[in-house]
C-alpha positions, 0 to 999 in steps of 0.5 A: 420399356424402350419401345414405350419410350419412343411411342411415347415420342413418337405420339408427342412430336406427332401431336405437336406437328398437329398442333402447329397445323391447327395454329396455321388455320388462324393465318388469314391466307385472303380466303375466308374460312370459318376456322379464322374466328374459332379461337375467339371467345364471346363474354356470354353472361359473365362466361367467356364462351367459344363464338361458335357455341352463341353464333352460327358462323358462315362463309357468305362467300371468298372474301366474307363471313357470316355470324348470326347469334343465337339471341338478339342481345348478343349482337354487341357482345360478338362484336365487341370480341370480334374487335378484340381479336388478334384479327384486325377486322370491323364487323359491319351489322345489319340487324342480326347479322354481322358481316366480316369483309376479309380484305385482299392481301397485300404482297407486303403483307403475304411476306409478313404471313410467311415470317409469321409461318416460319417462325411458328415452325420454328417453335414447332421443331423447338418442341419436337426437339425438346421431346427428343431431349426427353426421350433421350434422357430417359434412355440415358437414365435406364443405361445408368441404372443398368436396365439396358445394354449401351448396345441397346441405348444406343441403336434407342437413340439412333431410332429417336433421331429417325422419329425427330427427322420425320416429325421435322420434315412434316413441319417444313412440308406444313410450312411449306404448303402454307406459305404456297397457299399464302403466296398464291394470288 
């Protein structure tokens, strides 16, 4: 019972730790990567699909993608979603290719990405405590209806506290790597 609870726990805060990773690959860190527009969606004849079920998308090179759609007609509809973004980017066409120019960051702007960071870290640890607040509400509740000794709630807690450590210090090393990565020129 107790062991379900901090597995429970412990998948949770690995899950959130995982999903404040997947968050930072939208940060623009001054290279291109085809994970920057995979939250972007593409209205495809009436439904809202993801771009990279109507286009191929490619690294042309460090600075440059390319996105090439599956049929003609939807050229204006990945345009039109690729300005729609949270990007800040304009699409240059030609034919059937559209080509999207990552400019170089600024030094104001790297620092602008890693307040960015940081505070997405900060709600990451938010979460992960929220998760710790849970699990020990759970082992508070087992204690008042007397399934578990005090002993027992109390080396759960200490052991819940030993998972929100680690899954704390995963999101600063995440933190971390990325703001070396953005800072990196």
């Amino acid at each position: 019972m107790l062991n379900d609870i901090k597995k429970d726990a412990q998948t949770r805060m690995a899950k959130s730790v995982e999903a404040f990773r997947h968050d930072l690959v939208k940060v623009r860190t001054g290279r291109a990567s085809t994970a920057l527009v995979d939250h972007i969606k593409v209205n495809y004849y009436g439904s809202e699909m993801p771009l990279s079920q109507v286009a191929t998308v490619a690294v042309q090179d460090a600075r440059s993608l390319t996105i090439t759609p599956w049929e003609k007609q939807m050229v204006g509809a990945v345009e039109k979603a690729i300005l729609g973004s949270d990007l800040g980017l304009t699409p240059n066409t030609a034919g059937t290719v559209i080509r999207l120019n990552l400019p170089a960051l600024t030094e104001e702007r790297r620092k602008e990405l890693t307040k960015v960071v940081h505070s997405a870290g900060e709600d990451a640890k938010v979460a992960i405590r929220n998760i710790r607040r849970d699990a020990n509400h759970q082992v508070k509740e087992l204690l008042k209806d007397k399934q578990i000794t005090e002993d027992e709630a109390s080396r759960s807690e200490t052991d819940i506290q030993k998972i929100t450590d680690s899954a704390i210090k995963d999101v600063d090393e995440v933190i971390k790597a990325k703001e070396t990565e953005l800072m990196s020129v």
